[in-house]
C-alpha positions in Angstrom: 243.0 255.0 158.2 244.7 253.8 155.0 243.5 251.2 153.3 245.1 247.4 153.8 245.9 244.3 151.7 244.0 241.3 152.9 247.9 240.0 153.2 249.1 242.9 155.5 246.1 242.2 157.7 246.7 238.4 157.6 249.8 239.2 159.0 249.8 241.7 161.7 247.0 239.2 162.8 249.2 236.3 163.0 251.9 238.2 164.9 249.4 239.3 167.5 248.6 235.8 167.7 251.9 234.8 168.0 252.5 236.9 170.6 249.5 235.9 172.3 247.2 239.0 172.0 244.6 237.2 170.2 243.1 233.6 169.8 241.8 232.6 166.3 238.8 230.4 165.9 238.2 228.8 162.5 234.7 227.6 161.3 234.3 224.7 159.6 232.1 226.2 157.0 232.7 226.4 153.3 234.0 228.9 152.9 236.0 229.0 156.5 235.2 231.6 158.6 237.9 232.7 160.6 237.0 234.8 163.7 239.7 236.8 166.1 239.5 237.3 169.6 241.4 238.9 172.2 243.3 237.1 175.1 243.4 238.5 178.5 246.9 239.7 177.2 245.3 241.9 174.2 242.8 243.0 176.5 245.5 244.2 179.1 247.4 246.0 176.3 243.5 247.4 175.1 242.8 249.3 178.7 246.1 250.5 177.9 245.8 251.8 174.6 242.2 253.5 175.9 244.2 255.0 179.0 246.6 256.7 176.8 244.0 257.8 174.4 242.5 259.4 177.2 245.4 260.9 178.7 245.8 262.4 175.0 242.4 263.5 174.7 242.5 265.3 178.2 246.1 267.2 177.3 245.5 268.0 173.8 245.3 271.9 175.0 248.3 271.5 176.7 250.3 269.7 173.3 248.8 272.5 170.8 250.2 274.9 173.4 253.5 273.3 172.5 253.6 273.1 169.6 252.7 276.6 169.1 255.7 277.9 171.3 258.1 275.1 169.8 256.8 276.3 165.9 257.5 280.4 167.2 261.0 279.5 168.6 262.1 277.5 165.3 261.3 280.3 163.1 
């Protein structure tokens, strides 16, 4: 995974917020410690993300297969 600026990560964390994916608890330490969590959103999206991963996982023989046959006809 490429690296990311503190900023870019400040920010996709404040949209998910927004958007109500995530909850975000702030310490009062010195310095603050800010911690995220996920809503029961985020977690709906998250069994959804793992479903597809797992869909991908289980048909990764039938995408190389695929690919093969598109990579042969666009020769």
């Amino acid at each position: 995974m490429p690296a990311i600026t503190q900023k870019s990560l400040t920010d996709i964390l404040r949209k998910l917020e927004r958007k109500g994916m995530l909850n975000r608890y702030i310490s009062p330490t010195i310095p603050p410690q800010v911690e995220y969590k996920l809503t029961p959103l985020g977690l709906e999206l998250l069994q959804f993300c793992e479903t597809m991963n797992t869909w991908a996982k289980e048909r990764e023989t039938d995408m190389q297969r695929a690919r093969r046959s598109y990579a042969r006809r666009s020769r």
